[in-house]
N, C-alpha and C positions, 0 to 999 in steps of 0.2 A: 562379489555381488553387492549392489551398493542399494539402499533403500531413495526411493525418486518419490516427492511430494508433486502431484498433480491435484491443483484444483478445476473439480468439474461444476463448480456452481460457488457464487460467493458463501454460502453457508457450506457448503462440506468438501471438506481434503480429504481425500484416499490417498493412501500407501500405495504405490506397486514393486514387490520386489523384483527389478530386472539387471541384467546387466545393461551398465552403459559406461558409455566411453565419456572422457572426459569435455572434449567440445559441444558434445551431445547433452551435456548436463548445461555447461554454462549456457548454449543457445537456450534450452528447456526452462533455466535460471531470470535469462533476459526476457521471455516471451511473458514467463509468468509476472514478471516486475512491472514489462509494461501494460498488461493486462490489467494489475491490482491498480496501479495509476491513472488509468482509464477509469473503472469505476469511481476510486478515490476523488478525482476531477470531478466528475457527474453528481456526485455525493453533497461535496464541496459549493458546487454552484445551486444548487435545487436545496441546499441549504440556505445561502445567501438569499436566493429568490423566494423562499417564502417567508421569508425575514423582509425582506423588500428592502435590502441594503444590498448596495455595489461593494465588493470586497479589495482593498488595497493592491494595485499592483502586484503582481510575484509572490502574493500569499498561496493561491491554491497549488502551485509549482511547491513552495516551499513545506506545505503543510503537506502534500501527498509525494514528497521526495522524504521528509519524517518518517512518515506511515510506513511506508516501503523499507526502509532503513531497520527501524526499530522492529517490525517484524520478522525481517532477516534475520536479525541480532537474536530472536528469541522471544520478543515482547509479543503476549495476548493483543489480541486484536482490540480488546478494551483498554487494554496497558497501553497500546500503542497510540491510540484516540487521545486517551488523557493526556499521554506526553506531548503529543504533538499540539494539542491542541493551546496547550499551556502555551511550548515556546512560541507558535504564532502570535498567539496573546499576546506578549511579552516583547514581540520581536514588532510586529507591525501596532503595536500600542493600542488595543482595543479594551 
């Protein structure tokens, strides 16, 4: 029995302990990834927009392909903002 992270709302993860097969995870794995990317984008741009600045090319791809990554890896959703947020910084020179 393997423990499955389901988010049911961007603020709260519940656990469910069930069995699952392993394609069954990694589809579960993809859905959830592109789901947090989705939001991540939305976030991203209604950031820019009430900034009233247009954001560099390939920044929100790259800054919410971070997000996604480093939360994988383990990182707080705050750990993962501040990381990301940096290398954009840093990467498309702002």
């Amino acid at each position: 029995m393997r423990l499955v992270f389901t988010f049911t709302s961007l603020g709260a993860l519940t656990l469910f302990a069930q069995p699952v097969q392993a394609d069954t995870l990694s589809a579960s794995a993809s859905a959830r990834n592109d789901s947090v990317t989705r939001f991540c984008l939305a976030g991203f741009q209604a950031a820019f927009q009430a900034a009233r600045k247009v954001p560099p090319d390939g920044m929100g791809a790259y800054t919410c392909n971070c997000f996604v990554e480093q939360v994988n890896k383990g990182s707080s959703i705050q750990g993962a903002t501040d990381i990301c947020r940096q290398l954009a910084t840093t990467k498309y020179r702002l």
